[in-house]
C-alpha positions as CSV (number, residue, x, y, z in Angstrom):
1,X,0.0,0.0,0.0
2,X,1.4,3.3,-1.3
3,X,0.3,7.1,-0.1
4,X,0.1,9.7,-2.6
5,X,0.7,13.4,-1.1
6,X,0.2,15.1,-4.6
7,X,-3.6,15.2,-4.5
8,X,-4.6,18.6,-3.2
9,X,-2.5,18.6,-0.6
10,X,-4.1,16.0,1.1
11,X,-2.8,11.9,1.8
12,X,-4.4,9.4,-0.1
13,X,-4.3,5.8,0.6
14,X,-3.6,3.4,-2.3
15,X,-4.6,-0.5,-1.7
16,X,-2.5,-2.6,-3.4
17,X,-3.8,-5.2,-6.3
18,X,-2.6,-7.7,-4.2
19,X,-4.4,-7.1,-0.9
20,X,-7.9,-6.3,-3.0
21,X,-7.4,-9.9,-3.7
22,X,-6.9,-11.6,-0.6
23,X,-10.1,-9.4,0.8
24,X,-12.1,-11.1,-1.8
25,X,-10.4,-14.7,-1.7
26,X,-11.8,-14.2,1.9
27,X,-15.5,-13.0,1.4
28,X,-15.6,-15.7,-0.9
29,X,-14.9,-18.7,1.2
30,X,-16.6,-17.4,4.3
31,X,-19.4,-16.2,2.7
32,X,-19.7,-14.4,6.3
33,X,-17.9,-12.4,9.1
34,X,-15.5,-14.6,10.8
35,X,-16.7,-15.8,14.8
36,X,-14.7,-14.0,17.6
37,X,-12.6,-16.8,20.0
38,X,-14.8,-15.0,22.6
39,X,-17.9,-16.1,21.5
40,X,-16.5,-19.7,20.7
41,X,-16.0,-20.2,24.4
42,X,-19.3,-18.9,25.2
43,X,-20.5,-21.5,22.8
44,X,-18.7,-25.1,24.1
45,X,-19.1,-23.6,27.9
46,X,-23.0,-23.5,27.1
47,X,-22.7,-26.9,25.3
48,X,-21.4,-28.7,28.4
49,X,-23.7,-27.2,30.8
50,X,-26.5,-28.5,28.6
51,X,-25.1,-31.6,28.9
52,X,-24.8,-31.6,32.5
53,X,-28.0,-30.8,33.3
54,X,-29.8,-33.5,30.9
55,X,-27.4,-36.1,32.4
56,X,-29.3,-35.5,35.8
57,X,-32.8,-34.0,34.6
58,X,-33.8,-37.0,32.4
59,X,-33.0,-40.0,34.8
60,X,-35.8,-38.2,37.1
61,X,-38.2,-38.4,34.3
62,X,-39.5,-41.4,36.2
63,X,-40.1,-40.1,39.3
64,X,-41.7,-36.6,37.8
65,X,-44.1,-39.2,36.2
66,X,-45.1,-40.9,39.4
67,X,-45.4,-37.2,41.5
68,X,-48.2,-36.6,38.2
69,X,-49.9,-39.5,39.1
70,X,-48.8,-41.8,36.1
71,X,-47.8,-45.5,36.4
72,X,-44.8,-46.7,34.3
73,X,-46.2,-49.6,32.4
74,X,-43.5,-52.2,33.7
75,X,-45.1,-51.4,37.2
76,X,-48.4,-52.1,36.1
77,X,-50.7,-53.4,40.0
78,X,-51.2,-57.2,39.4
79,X,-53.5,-57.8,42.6
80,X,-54.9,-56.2,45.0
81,X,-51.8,-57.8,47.7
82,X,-48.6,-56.8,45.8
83,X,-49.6,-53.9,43.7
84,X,-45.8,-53.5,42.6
85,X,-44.9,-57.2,41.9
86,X,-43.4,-58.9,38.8
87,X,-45.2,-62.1,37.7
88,X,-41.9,-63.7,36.5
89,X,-40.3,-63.0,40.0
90,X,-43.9,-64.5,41.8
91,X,-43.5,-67.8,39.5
92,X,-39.7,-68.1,40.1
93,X,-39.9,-67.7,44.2
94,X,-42.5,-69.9,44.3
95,X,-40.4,-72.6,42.9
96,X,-37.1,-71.8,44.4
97,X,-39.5,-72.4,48.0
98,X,-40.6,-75.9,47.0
99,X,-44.0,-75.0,45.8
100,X,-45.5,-78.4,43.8
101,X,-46.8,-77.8,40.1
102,X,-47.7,-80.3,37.9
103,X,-45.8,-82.5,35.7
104,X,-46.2,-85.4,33.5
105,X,-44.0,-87.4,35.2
106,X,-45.5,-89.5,37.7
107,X,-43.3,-90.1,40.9
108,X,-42.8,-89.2,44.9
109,X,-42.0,-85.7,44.0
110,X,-42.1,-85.5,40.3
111,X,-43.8,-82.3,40.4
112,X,-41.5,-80.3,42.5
113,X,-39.2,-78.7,40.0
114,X,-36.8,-77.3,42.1
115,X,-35.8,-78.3,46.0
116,X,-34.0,-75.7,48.1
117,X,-32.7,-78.8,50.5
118,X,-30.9,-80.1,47.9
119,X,-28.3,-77.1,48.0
120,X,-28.1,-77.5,51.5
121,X,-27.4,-81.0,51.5
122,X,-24.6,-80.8,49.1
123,X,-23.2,-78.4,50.9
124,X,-23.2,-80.9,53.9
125,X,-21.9,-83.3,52.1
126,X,-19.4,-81.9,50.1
127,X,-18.3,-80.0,53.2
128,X,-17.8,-81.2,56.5
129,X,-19.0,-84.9,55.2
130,X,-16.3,-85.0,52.4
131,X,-13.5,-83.2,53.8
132,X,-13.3,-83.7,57.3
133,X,-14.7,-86.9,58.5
134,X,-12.6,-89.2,56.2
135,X,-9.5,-88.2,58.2
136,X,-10.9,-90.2,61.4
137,X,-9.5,-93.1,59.2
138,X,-6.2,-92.0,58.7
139,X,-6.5,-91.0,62.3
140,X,-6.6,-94.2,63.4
141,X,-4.2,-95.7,60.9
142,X,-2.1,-93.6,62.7
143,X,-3.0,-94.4,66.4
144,X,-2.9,-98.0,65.7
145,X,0.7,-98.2,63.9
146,X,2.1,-95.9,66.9
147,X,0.3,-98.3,69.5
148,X,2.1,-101.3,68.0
149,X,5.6,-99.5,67.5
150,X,5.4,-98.7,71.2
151,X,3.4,-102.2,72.6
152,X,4.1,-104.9,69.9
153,X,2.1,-107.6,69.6
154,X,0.4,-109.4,72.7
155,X,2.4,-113.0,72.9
156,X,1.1,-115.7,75.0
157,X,2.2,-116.2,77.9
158,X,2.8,-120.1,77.7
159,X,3.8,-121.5,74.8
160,X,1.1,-124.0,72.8
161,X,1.0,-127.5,74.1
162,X,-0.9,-128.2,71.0
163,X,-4.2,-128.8,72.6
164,X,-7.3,-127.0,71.3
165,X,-11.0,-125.7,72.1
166,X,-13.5,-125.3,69.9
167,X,-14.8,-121.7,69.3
168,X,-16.6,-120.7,66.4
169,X,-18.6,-123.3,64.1
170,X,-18.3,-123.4,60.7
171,X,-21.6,-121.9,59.9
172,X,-20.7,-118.8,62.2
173,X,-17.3,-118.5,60.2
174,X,-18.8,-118.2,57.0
175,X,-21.5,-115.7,58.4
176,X,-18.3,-113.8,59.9
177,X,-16.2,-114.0,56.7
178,X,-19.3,-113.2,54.3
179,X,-19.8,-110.1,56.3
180,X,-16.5,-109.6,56.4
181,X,-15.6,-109.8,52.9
182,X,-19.1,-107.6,51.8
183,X,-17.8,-104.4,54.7
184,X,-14.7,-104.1,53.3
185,X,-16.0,-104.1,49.9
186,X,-18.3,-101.5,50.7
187,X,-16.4,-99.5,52.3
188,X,-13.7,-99.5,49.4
189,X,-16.9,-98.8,46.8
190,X,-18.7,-95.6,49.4
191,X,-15.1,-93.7,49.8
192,X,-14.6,-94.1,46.0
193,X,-18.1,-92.7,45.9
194,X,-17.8,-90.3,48.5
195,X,-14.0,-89.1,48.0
196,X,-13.1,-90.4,44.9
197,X,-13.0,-87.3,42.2
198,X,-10.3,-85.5,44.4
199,X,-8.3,-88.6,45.7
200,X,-8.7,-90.8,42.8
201,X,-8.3,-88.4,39.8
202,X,-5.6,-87.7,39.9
203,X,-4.3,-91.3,40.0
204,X,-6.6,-93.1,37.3
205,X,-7.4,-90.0,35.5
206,X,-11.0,-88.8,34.3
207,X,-11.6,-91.9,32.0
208,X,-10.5,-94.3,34.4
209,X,-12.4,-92.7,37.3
210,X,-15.5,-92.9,35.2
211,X,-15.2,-96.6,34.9
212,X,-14.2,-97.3,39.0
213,X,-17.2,-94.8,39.8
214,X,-19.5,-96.3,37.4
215,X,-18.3,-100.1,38.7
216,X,-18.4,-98.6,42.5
217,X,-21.7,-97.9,42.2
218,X,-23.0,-101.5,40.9
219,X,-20.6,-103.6,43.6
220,X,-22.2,-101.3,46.3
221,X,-26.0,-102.1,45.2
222,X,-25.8,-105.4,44.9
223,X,-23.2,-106.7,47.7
224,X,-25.3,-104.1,50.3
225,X,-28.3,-106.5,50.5
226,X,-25.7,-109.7,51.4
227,X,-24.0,-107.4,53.8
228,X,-27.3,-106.3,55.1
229,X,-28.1,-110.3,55.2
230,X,-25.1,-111.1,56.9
231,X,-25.8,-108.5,59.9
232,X,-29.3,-109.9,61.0
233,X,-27.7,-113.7,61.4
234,X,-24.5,-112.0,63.4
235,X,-27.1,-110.4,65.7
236,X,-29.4,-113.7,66.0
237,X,-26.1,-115.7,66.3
238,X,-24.2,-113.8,68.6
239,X,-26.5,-111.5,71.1
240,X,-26.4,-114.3,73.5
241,X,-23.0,-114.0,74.3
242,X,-22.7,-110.1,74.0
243,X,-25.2,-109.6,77.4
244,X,-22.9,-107.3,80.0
245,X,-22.0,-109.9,83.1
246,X,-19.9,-109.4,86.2
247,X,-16.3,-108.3,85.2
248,X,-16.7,-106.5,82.3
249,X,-16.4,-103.2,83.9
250,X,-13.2,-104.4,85.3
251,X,-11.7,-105.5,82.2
252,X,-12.2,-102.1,80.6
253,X,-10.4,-100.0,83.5
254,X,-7.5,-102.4,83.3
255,X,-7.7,-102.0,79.3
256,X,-7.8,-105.6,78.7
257,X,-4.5,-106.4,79.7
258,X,-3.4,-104.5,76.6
259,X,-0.9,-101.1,77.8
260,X,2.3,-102.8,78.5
261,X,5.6,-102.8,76.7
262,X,6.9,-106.8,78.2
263,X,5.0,-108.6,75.0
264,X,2.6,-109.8,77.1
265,X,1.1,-106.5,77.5
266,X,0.7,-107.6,81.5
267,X,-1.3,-110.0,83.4
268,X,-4.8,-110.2,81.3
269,X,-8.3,-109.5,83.1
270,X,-10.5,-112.1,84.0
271,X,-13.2,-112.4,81.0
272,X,-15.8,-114.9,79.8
273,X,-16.4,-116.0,76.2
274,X,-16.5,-112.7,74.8
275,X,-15.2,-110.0,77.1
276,X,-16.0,-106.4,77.4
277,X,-14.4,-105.1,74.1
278,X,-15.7,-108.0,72.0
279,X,-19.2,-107.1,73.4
280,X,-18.6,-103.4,72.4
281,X,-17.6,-104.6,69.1
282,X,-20.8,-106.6,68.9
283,X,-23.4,-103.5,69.9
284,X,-21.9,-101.1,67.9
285,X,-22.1,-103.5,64.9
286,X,-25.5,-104.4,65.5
287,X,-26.4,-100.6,65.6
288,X,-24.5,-99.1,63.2
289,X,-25.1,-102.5,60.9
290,X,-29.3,-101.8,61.1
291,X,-28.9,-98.2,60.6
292,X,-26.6,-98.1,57.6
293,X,-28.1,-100.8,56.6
294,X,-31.8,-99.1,56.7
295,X,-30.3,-95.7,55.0
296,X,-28.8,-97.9,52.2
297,X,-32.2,-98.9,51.8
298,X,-34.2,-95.8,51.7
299,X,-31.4,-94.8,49.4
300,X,-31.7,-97.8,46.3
301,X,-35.6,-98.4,47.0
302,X,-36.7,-95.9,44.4
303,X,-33.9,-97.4,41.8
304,X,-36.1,-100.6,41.7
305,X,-39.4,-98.9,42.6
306,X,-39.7,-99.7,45.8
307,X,-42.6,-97.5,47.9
308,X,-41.5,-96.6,51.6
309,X,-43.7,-97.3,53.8
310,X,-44.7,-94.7,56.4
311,X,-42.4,-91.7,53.8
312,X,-44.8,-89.0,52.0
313,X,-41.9,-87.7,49.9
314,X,-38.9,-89.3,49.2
315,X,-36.7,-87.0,48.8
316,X,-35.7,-85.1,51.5
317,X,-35.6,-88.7,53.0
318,X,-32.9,-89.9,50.7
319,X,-30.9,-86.4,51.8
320,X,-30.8,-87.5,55.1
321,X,-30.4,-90.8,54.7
322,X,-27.4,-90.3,52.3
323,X,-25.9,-87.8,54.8
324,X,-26.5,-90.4,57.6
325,X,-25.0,-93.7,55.9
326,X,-21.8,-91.7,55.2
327,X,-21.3,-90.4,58.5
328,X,-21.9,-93.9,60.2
329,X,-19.8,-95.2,57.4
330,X,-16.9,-93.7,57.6
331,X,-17.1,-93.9,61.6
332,X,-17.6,-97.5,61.5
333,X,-15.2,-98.1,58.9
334,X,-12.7,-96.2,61.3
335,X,-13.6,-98.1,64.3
336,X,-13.1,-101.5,62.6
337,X,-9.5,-101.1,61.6
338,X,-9.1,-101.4,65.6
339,X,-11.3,-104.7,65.1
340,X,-9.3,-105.7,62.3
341,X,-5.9,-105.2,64.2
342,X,-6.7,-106.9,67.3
343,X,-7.5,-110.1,65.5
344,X,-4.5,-110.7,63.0
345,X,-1.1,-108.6,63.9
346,X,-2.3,-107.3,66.9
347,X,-2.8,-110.6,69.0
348,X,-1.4,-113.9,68.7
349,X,-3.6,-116.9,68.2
350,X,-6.8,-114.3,67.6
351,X,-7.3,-115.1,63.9
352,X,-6.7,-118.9,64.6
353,X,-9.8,-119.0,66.2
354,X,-12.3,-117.5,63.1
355,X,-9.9,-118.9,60.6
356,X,-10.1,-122.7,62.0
357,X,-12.4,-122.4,64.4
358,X,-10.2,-123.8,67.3
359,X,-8.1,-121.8,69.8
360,X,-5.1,-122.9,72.0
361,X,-5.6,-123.9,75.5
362,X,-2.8,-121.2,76.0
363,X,-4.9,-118.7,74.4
364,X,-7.9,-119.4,75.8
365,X,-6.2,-119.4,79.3
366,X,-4.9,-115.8,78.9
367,X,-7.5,-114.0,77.4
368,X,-11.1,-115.9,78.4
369,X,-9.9,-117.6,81.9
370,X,-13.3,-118.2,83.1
371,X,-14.7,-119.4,79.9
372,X,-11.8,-121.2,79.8
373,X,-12.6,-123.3,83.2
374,X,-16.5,-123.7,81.7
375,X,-14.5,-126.0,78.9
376,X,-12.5,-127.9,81.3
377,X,-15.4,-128.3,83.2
378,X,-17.4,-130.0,80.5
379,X,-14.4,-131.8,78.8
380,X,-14.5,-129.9,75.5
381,X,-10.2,-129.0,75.5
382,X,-9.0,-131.7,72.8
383,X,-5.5,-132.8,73.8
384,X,-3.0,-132.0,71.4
385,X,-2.9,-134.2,68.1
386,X,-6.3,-135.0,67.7
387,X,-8.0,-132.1,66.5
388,X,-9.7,-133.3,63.3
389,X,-12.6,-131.1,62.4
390,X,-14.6,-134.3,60.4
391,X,-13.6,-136.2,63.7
392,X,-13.9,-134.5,66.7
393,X,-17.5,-133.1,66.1
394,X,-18.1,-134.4,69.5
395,X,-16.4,-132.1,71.2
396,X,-18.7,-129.0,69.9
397,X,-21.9,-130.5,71.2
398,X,-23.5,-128.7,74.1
399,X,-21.3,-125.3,72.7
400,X,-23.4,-124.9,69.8
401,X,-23.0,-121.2,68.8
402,X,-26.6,-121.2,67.4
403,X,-29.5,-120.1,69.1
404,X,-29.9,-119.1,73.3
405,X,-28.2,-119.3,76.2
406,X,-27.6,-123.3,75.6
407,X,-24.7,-122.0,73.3
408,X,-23.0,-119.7,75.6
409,X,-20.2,-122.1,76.3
């Protein structure tokens, strides 16, 4: 831009070519005035406050529509008792608490759909059932191997002559052996049932699990009814011997003879035919044996439609019954291993006497004195060298082990 001072006297401004051109290259583009940076604050400050106050205006729509009297129609009144209630949520509570519909399938509670109890009683089971109570086994694994580091074995006193009594018949060894054979074949089968998918596993592996399980579960059914068999004729064989009688109480503060470290554990108490911890055995197998033995029941009745008596449902029933046969299970199971230990490495010339039938006169001495004089006193000890089972069958009359007090020899 140039200024001219020729023109009367008087400055003139000149605009250059050059900036006419920009001014229009401008005013063409815009096609307006350009917008002050003032006003473009004014702008995005108004912007977010609109924003703001939506954000919190709107979510209140709801409430604005119930201070004007109107209903939203997701809150429609279904009854006149729950004017604010979801159907859906009514039908869903209703079963979660047990409430019975109806169903096709016919059956003791077929038409519950869902049972709050059964969370419950896996809880129970996979709980305290699973993951506590086991260890009372291993707890007396334990016990037992310390007791016979410390004690050994209980010898006899006098060494066998050779003569013999006769103790158990062979009809109550097979009755004992039967039994015998079916509890530990049960008990092998419930802990794979019970414990198996975290002790097990990891040992046969998923596949092979599914087969023991799968096998568990068969043995379990059908060796439970000879087991079950084999209780009652232990209990009709054997109560008359397993009555408490004068002495018993002594031989259990005096431990029968059994805490002493000379191998002969010290001198043994005074006992009849079965003394005080033989009679224990007895009761606690005849309870425990009718009560798992009446939960295993309730528990397979339905596989092979079998209505129990006096039971409306079934299954809370089988819950408690499930729950119960494990627990007595396990703690019988437990308690047996002491049974078991006694009679083979923890007494000498114990198993003799189930495995043959006769005991040494030694043995018989030691541990069941006064028994012991009842068979001197009738002439049942066979002198040593003619103990023939086919021969001597003699000897065992008037000691039957079969029926009443006649057999309490």
């Amino acid at each position: 831009m140039a200024v001219d001072n020729t023109h009367e006297g008087r400055p003139r401004m000149e605009v250059s070519r050059s900036d006419e051109a920009d001014r229009s290259d401008v005013a063409g583009r815009s096609g307006e005035p350009r917008m002050s940076s003032a006003r473009k604050r004014r702008i995005a400050l108004c912007s977010v406050l609109a924003i703001v106050a939506l954000a919190l205006i709107l979510p209140m729509g709801s409430y604005s529509l119930h201070w004007l009297g109107v209903e939203a129609h997701a809150q429609e009144s279904t009854g006149a008792a729950d004017a604010a209630s979801n159907p859906r949520s009514n039908y869903w509570r209703a079963v979660t608490d047990g409430v019975s519909g109806y169903s096709s399938v016919s059956g003791p509670g077929a038409n519950i759909l869902i049972e709050r109890g059964g969370n419950n009683w896996q809880a129970l089971r996979n709980g305290p059932v699973t993951r506590i109570l086991p260890w009372i086994i291993v707890g007396m694994a334990v016990v037992l191997l310390l007791f016979h580091l410390i004690f050994g074995k209980q010898k006899l006193a006098r060494a066998p002559t050779g003569a013999k009594i006769k103790r158990w018949g062979g009809f109550d060894r097979l009755v004992h052996w039967v039994t015998a054979v079916s509890f530990i074949a049960l008990a092998v089968t419930g802990l794979s049932m019970l414990i198996g998918r975290a002790v097990l596993i990891p040992i046969l592996g998923k596949a092979g699990f599914a087969l023991w399980a799968q096998a568990s579960i068969t043995i379990h059914n059908v060796v439970g009814p000879v087991f079950s068999l084999g209780i009652a004729l232990m209990i009709v064989l054997w109560i008359w011997h397993n009555f408490p009688a004068k002495g018993d109480l002594t031989w259990l503060k005096q431990g029968g003879g059994m805490f002493s470290r000379d191998g002969n554990h010290g001198e043994h108490p005074p006992a009849g035919r079965m003394n005080a911890g033989e009679k224990i055995w007895f009761w606690l197998v005849a309870v425990f044996g009718v009560l798992v033995c009446l939960t295993g029941f309730v528990l397979v009745a339905p596989i092979y439609g079998l209505e129990m008596p006096l039971l409306e449902g079934i299954r809370p029933e089988m819950r408690g019954a499930s729950i119960l046969h494990a627990v007595l299970g396990i703690g019988w199971t437990a308690i047996a291993l002491g049974h078991i230990y006694i009679g083979t490495a923890g007494t000498e010339g114990a198993l003799e006497g189930m495995s043959t039938g006769y005991v040494s006169e030694e043995w018989a001495m030691q541990h069941h004195d006064r028994w012991h004089a009842e068979m001197v006193e009738k002439g049942e000890v066979i002198p040593a060298g003619s103990v023939d089972p086919a021969q001597s069958e003699r000897h065992s009359e008037g000691q039957g082990t079969i029926g009443g007090p006649a057999a309490a020899g």
